[in-house]
C-alpha positions in Angstrom: -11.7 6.6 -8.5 -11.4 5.4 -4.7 -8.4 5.3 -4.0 -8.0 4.0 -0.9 -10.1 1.1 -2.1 -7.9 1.1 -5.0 -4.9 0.3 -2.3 -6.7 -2.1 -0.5 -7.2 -4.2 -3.9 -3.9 -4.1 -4.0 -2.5 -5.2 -0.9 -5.3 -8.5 -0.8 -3.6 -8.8 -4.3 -0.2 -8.4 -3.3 -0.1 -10.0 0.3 -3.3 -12.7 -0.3 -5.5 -11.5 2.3 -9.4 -12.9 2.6 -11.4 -11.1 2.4 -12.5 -11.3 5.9 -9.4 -9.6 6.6 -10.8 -6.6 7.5 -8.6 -3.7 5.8 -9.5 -0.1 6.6 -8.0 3.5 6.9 -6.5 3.0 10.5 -5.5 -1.0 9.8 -1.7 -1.1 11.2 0.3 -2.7 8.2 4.0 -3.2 9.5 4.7 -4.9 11.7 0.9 -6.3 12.4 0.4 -8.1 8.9 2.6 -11.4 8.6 2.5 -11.6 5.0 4.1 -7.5 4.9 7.8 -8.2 4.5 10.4 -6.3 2.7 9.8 -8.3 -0.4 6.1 -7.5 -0.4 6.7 -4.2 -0.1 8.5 -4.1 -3.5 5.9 -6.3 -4.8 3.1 -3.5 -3.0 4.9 -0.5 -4.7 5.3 -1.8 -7.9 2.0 -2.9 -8.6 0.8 0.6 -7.3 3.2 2.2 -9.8 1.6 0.0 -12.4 -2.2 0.3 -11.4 -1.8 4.4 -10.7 1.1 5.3 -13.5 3.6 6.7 -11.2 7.1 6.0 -10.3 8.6 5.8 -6.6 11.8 6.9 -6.1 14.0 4.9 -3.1 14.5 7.5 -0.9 10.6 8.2 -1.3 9.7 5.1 1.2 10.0 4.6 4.4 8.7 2.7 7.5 5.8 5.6 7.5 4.8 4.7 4.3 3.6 1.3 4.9 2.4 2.4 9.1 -1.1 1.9 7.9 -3.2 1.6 5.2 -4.0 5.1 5.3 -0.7 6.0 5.3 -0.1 4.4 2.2 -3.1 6.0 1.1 -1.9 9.7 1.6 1.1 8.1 -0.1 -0.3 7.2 -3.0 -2.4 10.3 -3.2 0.5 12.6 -3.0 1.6 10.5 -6.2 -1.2 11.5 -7.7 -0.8 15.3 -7.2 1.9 16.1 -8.8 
């Protein structure tokens, strides 16, 4: 599984991005995508806690987190390792 294309899915899910959004690794997400606001982030995580089986603890986000999509990436990844 690729998971950074896995988070990608996500966030055009989530946040309703075309496709001609273009989404990569070094993509700034806060504060550079209009449709990221806190609720969307909820809305981000939780679907990624669905789509990967994990749970995110509060004090496990912050403004890093969401700095860009491979941030969330690494994120997500270090999810995964444990």
């Amino acid at each position: 599984m690729n998971v950074e294309q896995e988070v990608i899915k996500t966030l055009r899910s989530v946040l309703s991005l075309e496709a001609g959004f273009p989404l990569t690794a070094d993509t700034p997400l806060l504060g550079s995508v209009a449709e990221l606001d806190s609720m969307a982030v909820v809305s981000i995580l939780t679907a990624l806690e669905e789509r990967f089986g994990f749970a995110v603890d509060d004090d496990e986000v912050d403004g890093r987190t969401f700095a860009s999509v491979g941030s969330l990436t690494s994120f997500v990844e270090s999810k995964l390792d444990r």
